[in-house]
N, C-alpha and C positions, 0 to 999 in steps of 0.2 A: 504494500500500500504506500503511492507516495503521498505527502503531507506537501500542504501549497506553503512556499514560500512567503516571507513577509516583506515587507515594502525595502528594506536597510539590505536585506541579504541579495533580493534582486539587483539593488543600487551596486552590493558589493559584486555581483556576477557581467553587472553590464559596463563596470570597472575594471574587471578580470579583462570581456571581450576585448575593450579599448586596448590595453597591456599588450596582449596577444596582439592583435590588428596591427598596432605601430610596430611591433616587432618581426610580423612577417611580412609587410612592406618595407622596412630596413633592412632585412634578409632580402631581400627581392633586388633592393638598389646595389648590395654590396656583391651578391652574384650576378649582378650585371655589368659594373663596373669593373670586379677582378675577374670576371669568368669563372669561378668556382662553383660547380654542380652539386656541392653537398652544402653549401649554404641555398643554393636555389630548393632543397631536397627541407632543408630545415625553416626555410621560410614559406613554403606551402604545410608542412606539417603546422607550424604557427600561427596561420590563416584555418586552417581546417578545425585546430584547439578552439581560436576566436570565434566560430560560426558553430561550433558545441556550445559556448557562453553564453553567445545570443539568443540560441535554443532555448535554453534554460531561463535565459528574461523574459522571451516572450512564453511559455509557457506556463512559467513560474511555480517550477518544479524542479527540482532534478535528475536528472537522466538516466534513464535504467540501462546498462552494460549493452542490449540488443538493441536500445536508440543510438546507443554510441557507436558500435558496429556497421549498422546500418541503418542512417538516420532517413533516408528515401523511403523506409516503409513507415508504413500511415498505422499507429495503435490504434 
């Protein structure tokens, strides 16, 4: 059973996304500037963490293991 989320922990989740987000867009500049594939590898994983956050704000829930896996399928 998930429990809904309260108004401060959402604030804190769509604070997480933001973190994540500038993070894999700084990843995204720096494997484009130095050509490095495992920072390009680490800035989509960082985008992908960021878009599980935003899941979770807008839901405002927390995300069961099989959302996380595969977040395309509809519960």
């Amino acid at each position: 059973m998930q429990t809904k989320l309260r108004s401060i922990n959402r604030l804190i989740a769509a604070i997480l996304a933001l973190i994540w987000a500038c993070a894999g867009v700084g990843g995204l500049v720096v494997a484009y500037v130095y050509g490095t594939g495992v920072a390009a590898v680490a800035a989509v994983l960082a985008l992908w963490y960021a878009a599980l956050w935003i899941r979770v704000v807008v839901h405002a829930r927390l995300l069961a293991w099989s959302e996380v896996a595969m977040p395309w399928r509809a519960r």
